[in-house]
C-alpha positions in Angstrom: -20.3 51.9 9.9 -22.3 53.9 12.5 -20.1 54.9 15.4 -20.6 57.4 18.4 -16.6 58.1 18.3 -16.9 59.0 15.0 -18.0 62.1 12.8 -21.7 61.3 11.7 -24.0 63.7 9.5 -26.7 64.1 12.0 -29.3 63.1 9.0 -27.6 59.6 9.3 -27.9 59.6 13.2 -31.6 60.6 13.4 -32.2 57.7 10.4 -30.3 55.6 12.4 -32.3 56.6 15.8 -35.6 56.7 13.8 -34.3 52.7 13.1 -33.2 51.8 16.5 -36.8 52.9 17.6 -38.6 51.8 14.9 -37.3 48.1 15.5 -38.0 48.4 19.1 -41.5 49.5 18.8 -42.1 46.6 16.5 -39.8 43.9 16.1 -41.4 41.6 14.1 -43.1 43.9 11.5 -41.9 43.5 7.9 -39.4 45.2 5.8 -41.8 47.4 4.1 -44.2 48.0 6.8 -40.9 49.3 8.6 -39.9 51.3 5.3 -43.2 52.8 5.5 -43.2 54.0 9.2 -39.9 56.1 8.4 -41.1 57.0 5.6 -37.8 55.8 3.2 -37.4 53.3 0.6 -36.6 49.5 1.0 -33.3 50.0 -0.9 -32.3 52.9 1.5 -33.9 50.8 4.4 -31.3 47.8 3.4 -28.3 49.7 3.5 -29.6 51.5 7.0 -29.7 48.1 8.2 -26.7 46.7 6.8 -24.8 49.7 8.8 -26.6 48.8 12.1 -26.0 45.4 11.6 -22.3 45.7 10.9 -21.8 48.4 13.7 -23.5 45.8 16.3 -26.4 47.2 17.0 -28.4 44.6 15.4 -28.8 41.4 15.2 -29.8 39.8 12.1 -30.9 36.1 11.7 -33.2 34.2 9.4 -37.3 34.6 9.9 -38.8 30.8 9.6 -42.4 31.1 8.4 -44.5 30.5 5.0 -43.8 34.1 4.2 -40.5 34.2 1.6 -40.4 38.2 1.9 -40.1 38.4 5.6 -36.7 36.0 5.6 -34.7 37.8 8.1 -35.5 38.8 11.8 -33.5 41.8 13.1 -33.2 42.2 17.2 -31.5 45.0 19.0 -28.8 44.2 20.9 -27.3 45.3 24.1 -25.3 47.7 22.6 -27.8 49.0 20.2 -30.4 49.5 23.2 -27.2 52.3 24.8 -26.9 53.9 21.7 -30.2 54.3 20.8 -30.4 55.8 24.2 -27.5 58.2 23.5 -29.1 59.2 20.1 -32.6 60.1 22.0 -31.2 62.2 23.8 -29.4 64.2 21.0 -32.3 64.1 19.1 -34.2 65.8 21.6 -31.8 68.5 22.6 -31.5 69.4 18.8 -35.5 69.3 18.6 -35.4 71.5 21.3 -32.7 73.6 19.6 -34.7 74.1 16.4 -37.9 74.5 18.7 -36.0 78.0 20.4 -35.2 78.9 17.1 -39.1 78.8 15.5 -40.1 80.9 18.7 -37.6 83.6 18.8 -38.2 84.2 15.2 -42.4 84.1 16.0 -42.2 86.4 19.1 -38.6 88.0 19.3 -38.0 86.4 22.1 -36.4 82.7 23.5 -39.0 80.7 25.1 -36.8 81.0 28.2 -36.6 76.9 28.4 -33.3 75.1 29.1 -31.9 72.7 26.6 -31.2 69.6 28.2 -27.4 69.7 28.5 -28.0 72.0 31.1 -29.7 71.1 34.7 -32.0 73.8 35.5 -35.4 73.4 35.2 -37.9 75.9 35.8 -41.5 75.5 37.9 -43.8 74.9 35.4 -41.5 72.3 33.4 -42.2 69.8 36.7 -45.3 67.7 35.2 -43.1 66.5 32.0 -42.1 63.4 31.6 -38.2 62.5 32.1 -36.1 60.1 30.6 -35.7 56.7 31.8 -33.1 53.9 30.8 -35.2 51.0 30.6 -36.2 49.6 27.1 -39.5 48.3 26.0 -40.8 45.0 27.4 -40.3 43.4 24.4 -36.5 44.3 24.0 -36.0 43.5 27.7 -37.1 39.9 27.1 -34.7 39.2 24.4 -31.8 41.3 26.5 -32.6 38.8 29.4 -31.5 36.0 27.2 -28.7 37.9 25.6 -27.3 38.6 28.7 -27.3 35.4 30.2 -24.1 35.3 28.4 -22.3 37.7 29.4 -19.9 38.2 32.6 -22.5 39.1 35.8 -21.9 41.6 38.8 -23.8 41.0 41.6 -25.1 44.4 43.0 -24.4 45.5 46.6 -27.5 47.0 48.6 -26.2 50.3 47.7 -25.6 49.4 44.0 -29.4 48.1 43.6 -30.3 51.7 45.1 -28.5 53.6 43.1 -28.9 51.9 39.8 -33.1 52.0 40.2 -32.7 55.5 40.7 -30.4 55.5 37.3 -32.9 53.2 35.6 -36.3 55.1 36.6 -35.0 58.4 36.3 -34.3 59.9 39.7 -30.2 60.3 38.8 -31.6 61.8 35.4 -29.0 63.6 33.4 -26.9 60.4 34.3 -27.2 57.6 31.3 -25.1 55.0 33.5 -22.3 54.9 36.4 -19.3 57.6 36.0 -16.6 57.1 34.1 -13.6 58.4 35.0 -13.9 61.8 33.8 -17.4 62.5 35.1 -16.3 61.3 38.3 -12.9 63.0 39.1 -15.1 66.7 38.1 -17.7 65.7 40.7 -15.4 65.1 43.1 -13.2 68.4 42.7 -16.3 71.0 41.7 -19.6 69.1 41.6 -19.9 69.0 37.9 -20.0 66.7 35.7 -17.4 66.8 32.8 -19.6 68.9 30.2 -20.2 71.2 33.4 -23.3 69.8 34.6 -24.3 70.1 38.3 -24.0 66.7 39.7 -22.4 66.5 43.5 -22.2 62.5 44.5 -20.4 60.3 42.7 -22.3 57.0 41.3 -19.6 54.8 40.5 -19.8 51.1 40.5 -16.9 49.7 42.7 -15.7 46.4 41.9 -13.1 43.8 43.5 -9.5 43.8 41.7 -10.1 40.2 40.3 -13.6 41.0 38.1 -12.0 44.7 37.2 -9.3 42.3 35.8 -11.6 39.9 34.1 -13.5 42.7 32.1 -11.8 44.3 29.1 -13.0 48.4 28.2 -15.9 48.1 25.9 -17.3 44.7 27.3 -21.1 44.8 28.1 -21.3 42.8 31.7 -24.7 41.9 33.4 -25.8 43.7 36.6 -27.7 41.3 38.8 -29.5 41.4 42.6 -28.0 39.3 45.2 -30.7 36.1 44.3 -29.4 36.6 40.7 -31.9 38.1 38.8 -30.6 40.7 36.3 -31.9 44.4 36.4 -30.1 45.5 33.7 -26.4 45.7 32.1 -23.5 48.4 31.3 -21.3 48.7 28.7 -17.8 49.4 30.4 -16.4 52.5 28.9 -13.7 53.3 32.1 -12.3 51.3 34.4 -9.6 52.9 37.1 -8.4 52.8 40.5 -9.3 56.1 42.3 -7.8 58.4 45.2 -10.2 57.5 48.2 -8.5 59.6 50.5 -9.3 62.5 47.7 -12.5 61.7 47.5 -13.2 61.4 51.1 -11.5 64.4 51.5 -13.6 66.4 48.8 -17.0 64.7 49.1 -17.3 63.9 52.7 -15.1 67.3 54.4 -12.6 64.9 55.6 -10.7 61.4 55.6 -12.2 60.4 58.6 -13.5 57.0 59.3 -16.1 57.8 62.0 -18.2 59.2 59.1 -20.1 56.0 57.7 -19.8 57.0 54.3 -16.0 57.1 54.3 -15.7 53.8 56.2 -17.9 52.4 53.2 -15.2 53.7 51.0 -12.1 52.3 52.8 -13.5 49.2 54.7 -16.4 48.0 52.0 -16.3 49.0 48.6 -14.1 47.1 45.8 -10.6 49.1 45.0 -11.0 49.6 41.6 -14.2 51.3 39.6 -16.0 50.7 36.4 -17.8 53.1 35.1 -20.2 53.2 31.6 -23.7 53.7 30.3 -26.6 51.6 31.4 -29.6 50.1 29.7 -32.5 49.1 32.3 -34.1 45.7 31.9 -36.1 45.7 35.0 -36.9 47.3 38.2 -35.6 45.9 41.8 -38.3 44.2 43.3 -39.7 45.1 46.5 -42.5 43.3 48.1 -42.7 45.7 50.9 -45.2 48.9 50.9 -45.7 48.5 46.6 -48.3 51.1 46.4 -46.2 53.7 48.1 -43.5 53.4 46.0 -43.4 55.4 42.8 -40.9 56.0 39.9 -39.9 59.9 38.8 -42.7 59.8 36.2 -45.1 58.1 38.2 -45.2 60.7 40.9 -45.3 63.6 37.7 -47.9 61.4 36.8 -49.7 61.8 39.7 -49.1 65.5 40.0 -50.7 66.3 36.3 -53.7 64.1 37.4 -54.0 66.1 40.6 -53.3 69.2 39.1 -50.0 70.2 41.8 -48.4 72.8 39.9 -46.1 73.0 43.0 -45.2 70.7 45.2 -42.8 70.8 48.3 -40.7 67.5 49.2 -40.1 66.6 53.1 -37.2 64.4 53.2 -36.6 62.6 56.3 -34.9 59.4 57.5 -37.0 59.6 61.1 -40.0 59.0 62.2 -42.4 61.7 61.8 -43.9 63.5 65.2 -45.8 66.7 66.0 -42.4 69.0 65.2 -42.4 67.6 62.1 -46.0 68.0 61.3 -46.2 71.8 62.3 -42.7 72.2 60.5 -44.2 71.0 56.8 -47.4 72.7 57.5 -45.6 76.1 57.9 -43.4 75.2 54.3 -46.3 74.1 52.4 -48.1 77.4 53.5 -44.8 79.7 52.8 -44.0 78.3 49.2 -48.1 78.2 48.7 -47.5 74.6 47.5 -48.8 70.9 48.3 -46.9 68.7 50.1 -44.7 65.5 49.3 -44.1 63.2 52.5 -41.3 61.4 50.9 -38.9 59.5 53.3 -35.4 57.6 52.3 -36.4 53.3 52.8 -33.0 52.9 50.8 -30.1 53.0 53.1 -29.7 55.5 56.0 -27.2 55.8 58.9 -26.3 52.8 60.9 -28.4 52.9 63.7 -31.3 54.6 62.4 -35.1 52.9 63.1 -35.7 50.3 60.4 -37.7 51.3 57.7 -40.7 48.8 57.9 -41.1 51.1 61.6 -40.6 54.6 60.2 -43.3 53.9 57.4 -45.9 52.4 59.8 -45.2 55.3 61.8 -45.6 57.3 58.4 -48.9 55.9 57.7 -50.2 56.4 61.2 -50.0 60.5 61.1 -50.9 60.7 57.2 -54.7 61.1 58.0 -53.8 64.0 59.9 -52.8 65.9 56.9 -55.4 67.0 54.2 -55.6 64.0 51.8 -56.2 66.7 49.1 -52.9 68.5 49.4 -50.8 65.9 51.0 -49.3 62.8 49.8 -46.7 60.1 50.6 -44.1 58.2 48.4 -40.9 56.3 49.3 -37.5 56.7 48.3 -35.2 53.6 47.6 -31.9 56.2 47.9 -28.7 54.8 49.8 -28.3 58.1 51.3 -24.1 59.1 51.7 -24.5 61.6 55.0 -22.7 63.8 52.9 -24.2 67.3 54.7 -23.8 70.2 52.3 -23.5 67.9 49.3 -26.6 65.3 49.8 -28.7 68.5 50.6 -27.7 69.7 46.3 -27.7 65.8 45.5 -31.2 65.4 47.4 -32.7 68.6 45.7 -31.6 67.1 42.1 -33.6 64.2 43.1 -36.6 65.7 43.8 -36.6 67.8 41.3 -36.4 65.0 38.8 -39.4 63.5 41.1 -41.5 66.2 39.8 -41.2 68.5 43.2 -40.6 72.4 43.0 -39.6 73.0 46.3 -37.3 70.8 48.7 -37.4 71.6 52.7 -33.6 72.0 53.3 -32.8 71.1 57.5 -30.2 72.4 59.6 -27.4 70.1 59.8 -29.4 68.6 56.6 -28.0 64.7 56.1 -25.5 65.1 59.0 -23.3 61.9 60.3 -23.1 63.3 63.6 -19.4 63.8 65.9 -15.9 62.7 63.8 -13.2 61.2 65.4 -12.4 64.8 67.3 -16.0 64.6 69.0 -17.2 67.5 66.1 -19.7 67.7 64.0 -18.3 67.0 60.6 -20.6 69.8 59.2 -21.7 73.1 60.1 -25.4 73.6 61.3 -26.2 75.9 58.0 -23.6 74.6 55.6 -26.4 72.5 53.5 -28.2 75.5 53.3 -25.7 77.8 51.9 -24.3 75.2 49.5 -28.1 74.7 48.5 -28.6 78.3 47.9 -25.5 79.1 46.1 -26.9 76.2 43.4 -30.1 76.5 43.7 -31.0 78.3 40.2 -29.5 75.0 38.8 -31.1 72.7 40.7 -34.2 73.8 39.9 -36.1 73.0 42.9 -36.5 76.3 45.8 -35.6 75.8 49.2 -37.5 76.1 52.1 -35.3 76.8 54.7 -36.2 74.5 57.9 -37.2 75.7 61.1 -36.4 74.3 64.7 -39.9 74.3 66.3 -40.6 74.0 69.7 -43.4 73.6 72.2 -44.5 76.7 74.2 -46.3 75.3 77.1 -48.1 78.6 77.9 -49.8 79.0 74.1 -49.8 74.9 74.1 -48.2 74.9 70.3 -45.2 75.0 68.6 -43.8 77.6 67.0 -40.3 78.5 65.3 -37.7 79.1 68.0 -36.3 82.0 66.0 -40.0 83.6 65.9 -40.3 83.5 69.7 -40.1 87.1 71.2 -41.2 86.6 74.5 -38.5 83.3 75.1 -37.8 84.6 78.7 -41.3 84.8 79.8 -42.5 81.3 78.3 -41.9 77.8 79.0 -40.2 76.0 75.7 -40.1 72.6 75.2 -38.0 70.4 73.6 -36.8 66.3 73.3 -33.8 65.5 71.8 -33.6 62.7 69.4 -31.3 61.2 72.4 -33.5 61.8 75.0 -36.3 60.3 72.9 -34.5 57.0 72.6 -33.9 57.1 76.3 -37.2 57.5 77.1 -37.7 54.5 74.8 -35.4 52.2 76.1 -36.0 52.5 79.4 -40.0 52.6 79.0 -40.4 56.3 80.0 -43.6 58.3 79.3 -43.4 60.8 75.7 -45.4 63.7 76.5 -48.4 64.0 74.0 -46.9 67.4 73.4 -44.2 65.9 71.4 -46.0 62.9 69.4 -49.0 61.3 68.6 -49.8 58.3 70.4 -49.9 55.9 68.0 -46.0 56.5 66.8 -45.1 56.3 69.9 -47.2 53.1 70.2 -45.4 51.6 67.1 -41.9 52.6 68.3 -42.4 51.1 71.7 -43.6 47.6 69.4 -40.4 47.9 67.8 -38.2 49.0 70.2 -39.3 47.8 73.9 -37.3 48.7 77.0 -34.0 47.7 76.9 -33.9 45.1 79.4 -36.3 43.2 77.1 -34.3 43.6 73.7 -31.6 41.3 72.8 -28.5 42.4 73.1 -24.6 41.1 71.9 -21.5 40.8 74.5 -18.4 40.6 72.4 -15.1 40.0 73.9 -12.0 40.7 72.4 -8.2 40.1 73.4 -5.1 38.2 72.7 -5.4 34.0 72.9 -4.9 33.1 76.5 -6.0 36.6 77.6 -9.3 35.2 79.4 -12.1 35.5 76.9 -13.6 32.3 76.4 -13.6 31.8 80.5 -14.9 35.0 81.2 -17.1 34.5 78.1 -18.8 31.1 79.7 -18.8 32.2 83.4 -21.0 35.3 82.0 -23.1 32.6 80.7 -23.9 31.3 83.1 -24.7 34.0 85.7 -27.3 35.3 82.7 -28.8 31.8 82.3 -28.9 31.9 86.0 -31.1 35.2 86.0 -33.6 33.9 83.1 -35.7 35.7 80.8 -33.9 35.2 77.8 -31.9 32.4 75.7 -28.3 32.6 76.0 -26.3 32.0 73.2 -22.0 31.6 73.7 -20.3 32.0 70.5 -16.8 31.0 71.1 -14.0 31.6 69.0 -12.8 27.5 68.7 -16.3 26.2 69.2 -17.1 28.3 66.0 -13.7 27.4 63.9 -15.4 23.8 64.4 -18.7 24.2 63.7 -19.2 27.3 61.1 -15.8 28.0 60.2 -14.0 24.6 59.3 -13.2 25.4 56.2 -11.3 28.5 57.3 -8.1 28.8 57.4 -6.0 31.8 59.0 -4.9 34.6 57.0 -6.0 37.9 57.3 -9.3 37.2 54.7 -10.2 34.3 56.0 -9.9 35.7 59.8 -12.3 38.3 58.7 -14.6 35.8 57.5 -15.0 34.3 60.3 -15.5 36.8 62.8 -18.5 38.7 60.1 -19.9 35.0 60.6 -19.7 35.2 63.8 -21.5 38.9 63.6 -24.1 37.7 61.3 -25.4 35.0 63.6 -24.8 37.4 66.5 -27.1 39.7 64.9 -30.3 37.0 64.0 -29.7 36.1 67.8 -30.4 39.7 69.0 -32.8 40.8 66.5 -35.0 37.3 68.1 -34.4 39.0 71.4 -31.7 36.6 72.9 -28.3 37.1 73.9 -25.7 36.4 72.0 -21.7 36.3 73.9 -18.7 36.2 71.3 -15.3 35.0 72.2 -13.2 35.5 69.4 -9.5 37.0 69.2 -11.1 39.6 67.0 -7.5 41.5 66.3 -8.7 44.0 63.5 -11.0 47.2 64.1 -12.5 47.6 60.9 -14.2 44.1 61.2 -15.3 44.8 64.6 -16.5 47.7 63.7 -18.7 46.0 60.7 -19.7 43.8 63.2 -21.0 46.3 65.8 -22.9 48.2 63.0 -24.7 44.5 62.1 -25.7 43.9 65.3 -26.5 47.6 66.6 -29.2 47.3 63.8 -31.4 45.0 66.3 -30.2 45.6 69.9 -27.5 46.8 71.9 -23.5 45.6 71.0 -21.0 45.8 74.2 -17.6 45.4 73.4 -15.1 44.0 76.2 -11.6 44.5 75.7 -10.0 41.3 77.7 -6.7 43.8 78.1 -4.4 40.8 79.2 -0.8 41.5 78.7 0.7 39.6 75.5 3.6 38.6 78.5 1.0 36.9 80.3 -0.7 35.3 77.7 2.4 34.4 76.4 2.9 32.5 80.1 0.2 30.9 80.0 0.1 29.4 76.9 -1.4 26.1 77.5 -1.7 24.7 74.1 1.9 25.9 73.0 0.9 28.6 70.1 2.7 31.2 71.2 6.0 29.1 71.7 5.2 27.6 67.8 4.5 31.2 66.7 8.0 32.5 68.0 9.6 29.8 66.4 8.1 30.9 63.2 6.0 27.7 62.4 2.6 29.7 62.7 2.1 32.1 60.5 0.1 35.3 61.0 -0.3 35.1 64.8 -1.8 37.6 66.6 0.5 40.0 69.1 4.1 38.3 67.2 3.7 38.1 63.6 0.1 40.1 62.6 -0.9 43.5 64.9 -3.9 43.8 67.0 -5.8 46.8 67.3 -6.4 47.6 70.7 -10.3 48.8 71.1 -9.9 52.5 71.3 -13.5 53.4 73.0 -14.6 49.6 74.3 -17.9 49.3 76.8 -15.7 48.1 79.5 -11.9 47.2 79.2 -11.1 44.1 81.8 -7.5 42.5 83.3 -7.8 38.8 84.5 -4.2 39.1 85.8 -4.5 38.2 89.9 -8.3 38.7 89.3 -10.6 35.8 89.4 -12.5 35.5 87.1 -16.1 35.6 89.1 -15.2 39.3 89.6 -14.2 39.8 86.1 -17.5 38.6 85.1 -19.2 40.4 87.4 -17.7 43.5 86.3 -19.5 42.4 82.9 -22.9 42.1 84.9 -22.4 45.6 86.3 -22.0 46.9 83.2 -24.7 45.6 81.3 -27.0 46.9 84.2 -25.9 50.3 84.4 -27.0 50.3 80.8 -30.3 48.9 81.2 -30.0 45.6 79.7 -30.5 43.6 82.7 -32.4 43.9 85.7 -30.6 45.2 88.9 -28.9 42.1 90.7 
């Protein structure tokens, strides 16, 4: 019985990979033409098969047909498809092994090469293909059937990223999602557990129920969110782990103003699964095809063009004159071409949609040479991880075929933590890089911060500058650009070409023409729905755009019926409320919510849904829970206190009072005109409405 736990003569193993692949190249060919192409007998073929067959990796059924010596049919199965994988690669890393050998012993010397176990990789190794996960068409055919049986995972957006980027390569030496061990070594030191550099953990988080549902060896089906399955994973580890560790180790701290760490408290499933996986199919995307390319498609590329270097530009921005002197200067220094390749996977909350960043892409490509420069997207659900994603984002263009990778300052920051910092130091990614580099196997080019010197009208590295007193430098902040934006400013030609800003200003007009979300939030009976509808009105009144009140009980009633109210299902409701929120101020209109809204991890979902299209202004309605409690016209508070509502806000569940709200409000002895006016005021001093 052929088994990867157990002690197998590696004659056996490459018979039984020469099998696997035999059988996947060509199902349906018979027993002897199969004998023949590994070169064996048909009674050492038999037993071959009879091992496979018994160990699972096979599937043997009878052949119909007129032809009595072809009567069986053998198919790979799901598990056969991982180990053949597994035995590829130790095929190949012996090959390689034996290949060392023959050249030391024809020239005295190594050839210098890494065996695969290990993940440096020099320059001229860049044009080979890697390995990918997927199996052939054929195979993934039958493995769609298959796996219509089996238990199904639906993929989060960040899951999809990261498992093309398993499938195609781009995570490459990683054969699935981490298992336990692989994944508590990158988290202390970065490697893997057979010592490989690695630095982000891929792990596949899961709810407690399906963890539950899934026994340790069980092959599971991983699907998009419409259902159609990508490929599957054999679940070798399944455990709960230490977020607050991992925050701690991977992120620099346990704070949730990073993005990444609210992810890992606030989003992802408790417990994680972690195994090999075998690809079926690709995600589809049926934005920008032709600029998206797999690992071996862009090596591809580079052997046709004849790039024997090539530097990467990551970016998650828009790319304006800065940036264009900045890669001109890299490509020049490390005497290689140049890689536009910018993350369309997901970035930070906030950040200019992709579909604008690439159309902005595409409008400055023709001022690069067309013989040295070229573009390709990146599906990568980046982590701001700083020091970390700079190692991690090298890895991955290394695997893309690139030999040199433009490393920023403050390279993949998040921007301030909860102390008003920034979580990362403004040269920490490059040191980290540095330190690894040799293993990464893809140089740095350390960024420079250009500027604009009015007097020589170009820019030029502020560091290189010797006359700075005696010139006039220019700069525009990423802030001051999105000012300038939103309130319909003129951007200097100095600072970008005309036709980005042209496409940012389609995307993003001034902001008294965007939509935009209200949301109040407070205690029942602290005001909110009648502040909520007196707003309403004074915006109707002013025109321009619809007006949409989102109220917490009309909502219960109309969306939410079903609902009832503990903690989940309060949740629920208010990321419904978000979601339609959102559509409302992505179609320019103005959305007012009115619900109690007690927790601030759902608010705070809800504000990062909505600030993806517009502008999100939270009220805090800060009436007293005495005074609400006074007025309590339908008699909740009086039924709560008596202990026959459950779960109410201010007596039995907490409320988390809005720590940094837009504008905080108390209706007590204020009417509530001038509490809505106050409303008003605010959304004009930040240039959503017109002065009134």
């Amino acid at each position: 019985m052929y088994s990867s736990d157990l002690k197998t003569p590696p004659q056996e193993e490459d018979q039984l990979f020469r099998l696997l692949r035999q059988l996947d190249l060509a199902p349906d060919a018979p027993q002897r033409t199969t004998a023949a192409a590994l070169n064996i007998s048909l009674g050492r073929l038999n037993a071959l098969l009879r091992g496979a067959s018994d160990a699972g990796y096979i599937k043997v059924s009878q052949r119909a047909g007129p032809d009595k010596r072809q009567r069986f049919a053998y198919e790979i199965t799901l598990k056969g498809a991982a180990e053949k994988m597994r035995l590829t690669d130790q095929f190949l890393t012996r090959k390689f092994a034996e290949y060392d050998a023959l050249h030391a012993e024809l020239t005295g010397t190594t050839s210098g090469l890494e065996p695969f176990k290990h993940r440096t990789k020099l320059m001229q190794n860049n044009l080979a293909p890697i390995p990918e996960l997927y199996v052939s068409y054929d195979s993934a055919q039958k493995l769609k059937v298959e796996a219509a049986e089996l238990t199904s995972h639906d993929l989060s957006p960040r899951q999809i990223c990261d498992l093309e980027l398993l499938m195609n390569g781009g995570f490459n030496p990683l054969k699935g999602f981490l298992g336990e061990d692989d994944y508590n070594g990158v988290v202390k030191d970065m490697r893997l557990a057979d010592g490989t550099l690695w630095p982000m953990p891929i792990t596949l988080d899961v709810s407690e129920d399906f963890a539950a549902s899934i026994e340790l060896g069980q092959d599971i089906a991983l699907r998009d969110q419409e259902g159609v399955i990508l490929g599957t994973m054999t679940v070798t580890d399944r455990w709960e782990p230490n977020k607050a560790l991992e925050a701690e180790k991977v992120f620099g701290a346990d704070d949730d103003a990073h993005p990444a760490v609210n992810y890992l408290h606030n989003t992802a499933g408790k417990i994680y699964l972690g195994g090999p996986v075998t690809g079926i199919q690709q995600p589809v995307h049926y934005d920008f095809r032709a600029r998206r390319d797999t690992p071996n498609e862009l090596r591809a590329y580079f052997r046709k063009m004849g790039w024997r270097k090539v530097v990467a530009f990551q970016t998650r921005n828009p790319l304006h004159r800065a940036h264009q002197e900045l890669t001109f200067r890299a490509a020049k220094e490390a005497q290689a071409n140049l890689l536009i390749h910018p993350v369309v996977g997901m970035t930070k909350p906030g950040d200019v949609d992709h579909f604008t960043r690439v159309r902005c892409y595409e409008a400055v490509l023709d001022k690069y040479p067309s013989s040295t420069t070229s573009m390709s997207l990146l599906n990568l659900a980046m982590r701001m991880a700083g020091p970390r994603e700079a190692v991690w984002h090298g890895l991955i263009r290394a695997n893309h075929g690139c030999t040199h990778f433009i490393v920023g300052r403050d390279h993949a920051g998040p921007g301030n933590n909860s102390q008003g910092e920034d979580f990362y130091g403004p040269y920490d990614a490059q040191d980290l890089y540095r330190a690894n580099q040799s293993e990464i196997g893809c140089e740095m080019v350390d960024f420079k911060h250009m500027v604009w010197v009015a007097e020589r009208a170009q820019y030029e590295a502020i560091d290189e500058i010797e006359d700075k007193d005696n010139v006039t430098i220019l700069n525009i902040s990423g802030t001051e650009l999105r000012r300038r934006l939103s309130e319909g400013l003129e951007i200097p030609e100095w600072f970008s070409f005309p036709d980005v800003v042209k496409e940012l200003r389609r995307t993003k007009p001034p902001r008294s023409q965007q939509g935009f979300t209200v949301f109040f939030t407070g205690f029942s009976g602290s005001g909110k729905s009648t502040i909520a509808n007196a707003l309403m009105v004074k915006l109707m009144e002013m025109g321009g755009r619809p007006v949409t009140l989102l109220d917490g009980d009309i909502v219960r009633k109309n969306l939410s019926s079903e609902l009832g109210f503990s903690k989940e299902h309060r949740d629920l409701n208010i990321r419904r409320i978000g979601y339609v929120a959102s559509e409302i101020t992505k179609n320019g209109g103005i959305a007012i919510c009115a619900p109690i809204a007690p927790y601030a991890t759902t608010r705070r979902a809800v504000r990062e849904d909505v600030e993806a299209f517009g502008a999100f202004v939270e009220i805090h309605v800060a009436t007293s829970i005495e005074e609400c409690e006074k007025r309590d016209r339908k008699g909740l508070y009086k039924l709560a206190r008596e202990g026959k509502i459950k779960e109410f806000t201010g007596i039995s569940d907490p409320y988390d009072v809005p720590a940094d709200p837009e504008l905080s409000v108390d209706t007590i002895n204020i009417e509530v005109d001038n509490c809505a006016h106050q409303v008003l005021l605010k959304l004009e001093s930040m240039g959503l409405i017109g002065a009134s």
